[in-house]
C-alpha positions in Angstrom: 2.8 -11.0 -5.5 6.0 -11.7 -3.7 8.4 -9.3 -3.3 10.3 -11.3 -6.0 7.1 -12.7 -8.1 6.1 -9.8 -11.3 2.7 -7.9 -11.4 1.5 -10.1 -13.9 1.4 -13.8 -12.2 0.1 -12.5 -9.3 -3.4 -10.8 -10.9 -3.7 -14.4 -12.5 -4.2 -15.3 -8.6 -6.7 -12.1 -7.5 -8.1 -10.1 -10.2 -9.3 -7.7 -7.4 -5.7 -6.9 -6.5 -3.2 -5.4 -9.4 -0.3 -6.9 -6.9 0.8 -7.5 -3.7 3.3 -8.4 -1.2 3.4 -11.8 0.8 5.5 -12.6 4.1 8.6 -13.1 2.6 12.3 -13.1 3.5 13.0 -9.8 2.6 16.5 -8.2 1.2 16.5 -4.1 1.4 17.1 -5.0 -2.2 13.9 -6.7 -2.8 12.0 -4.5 -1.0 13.2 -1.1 -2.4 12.7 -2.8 -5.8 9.2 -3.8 -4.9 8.2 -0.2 -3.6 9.4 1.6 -6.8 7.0 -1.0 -8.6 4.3 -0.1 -6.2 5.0 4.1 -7.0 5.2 3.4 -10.7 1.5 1.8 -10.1 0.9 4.9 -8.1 1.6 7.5 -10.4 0.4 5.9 -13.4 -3.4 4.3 -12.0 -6.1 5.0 -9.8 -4.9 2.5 -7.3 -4.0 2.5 -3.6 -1.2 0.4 -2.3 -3.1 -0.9 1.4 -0.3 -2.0 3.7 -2.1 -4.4 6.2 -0.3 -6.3 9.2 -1.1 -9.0 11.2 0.9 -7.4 14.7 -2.1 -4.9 15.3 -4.5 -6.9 16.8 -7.1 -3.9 16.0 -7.2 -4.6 12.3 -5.9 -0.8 11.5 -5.0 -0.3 7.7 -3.4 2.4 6.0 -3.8 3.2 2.4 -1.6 5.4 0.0 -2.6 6.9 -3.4 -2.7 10.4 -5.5 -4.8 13.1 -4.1 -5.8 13.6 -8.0 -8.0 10.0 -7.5 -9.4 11.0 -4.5 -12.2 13.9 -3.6 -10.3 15.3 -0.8 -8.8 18.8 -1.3 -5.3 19.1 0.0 -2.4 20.5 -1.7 0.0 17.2 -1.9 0.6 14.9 -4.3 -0.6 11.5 -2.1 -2.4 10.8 0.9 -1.6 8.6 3.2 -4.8 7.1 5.3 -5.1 5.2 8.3 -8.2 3.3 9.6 -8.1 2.6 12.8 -10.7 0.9 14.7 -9.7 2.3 18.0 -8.9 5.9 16.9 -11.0 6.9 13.4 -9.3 7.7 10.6 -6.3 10.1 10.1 -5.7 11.8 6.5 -2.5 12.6 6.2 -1.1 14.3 3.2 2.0 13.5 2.2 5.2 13.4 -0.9 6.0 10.6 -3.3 9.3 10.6 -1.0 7.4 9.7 2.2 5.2 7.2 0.9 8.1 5.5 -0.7 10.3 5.9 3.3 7.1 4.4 4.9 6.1 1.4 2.5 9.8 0.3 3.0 10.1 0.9 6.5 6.7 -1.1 6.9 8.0 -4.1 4.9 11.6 -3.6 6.3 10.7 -3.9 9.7 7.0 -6.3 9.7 8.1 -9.4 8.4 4.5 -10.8 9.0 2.9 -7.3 6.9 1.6 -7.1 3.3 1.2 -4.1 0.8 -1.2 -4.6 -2.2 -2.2 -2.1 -4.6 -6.2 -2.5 -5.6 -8.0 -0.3 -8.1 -8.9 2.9 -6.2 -12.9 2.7 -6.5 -12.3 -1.2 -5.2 -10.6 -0.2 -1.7 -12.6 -0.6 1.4 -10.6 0.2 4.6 -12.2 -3.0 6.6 -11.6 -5.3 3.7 -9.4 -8.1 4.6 
């Protein structure tokens, strides 16, 4: 999905994805209204939105969902975790606030990334 397309066109296009973001021109507008659609998703389903980007030549990914999908024990409400070839994988618990700060700051600032939110149990940190 676009940051201006709806959740429903787009799973027409991917049944694997519940939606996503494509490189876009990008108003703050648009993308704090896409975010919010991405935490309602959050909240509500066991999903992940994966934020990938085509500047790290590395292929790193980083995932956000609720700890409540997830068997790790921390004491936060999300996660946030990084794959990084290079470096392993970093868990990093975090608040609703700070996944919503980073998701816009990633689309805000990486005209060339993408968020998607998948079903939880479907999410593979290499898949592309």
């Amino acid at each position: 999905m676009s940051v201006i397309d709806t959740p429903e066109s787009a799973t027409q296009h991917d049944s694997e994805t519940v939606f996503a973001s494509v490189p876009a021109l990008r108003s703050p507008t648009k993308v704090a209204s896409f975010v919010e659609r991405v935490l309602v998703e959050l909240r509500h389903e066991p999903v992940a939105a994966r934020y990938v980007t085509d500047l790290d030549r590395a292929g790193a990914t980083t995932i956000w969902c609720q700890v409540e999908h997830t068997p790790l024990d921390v004491d936060a409400e999300y996660v946030q975790i990084r794959d990084d070839p290079r470096l392993g994988v970093d868990i990093e618990p975090c608040s609703q606030a700070t996944v919503r700060e980073r998701l816009c700051q990633c689309l805000d600032h990486d005209r060339t990334g993408r968020v998607d939110v998948r079903p939880l149990a479907g999410v593979s940190m290499g898949d592309g």
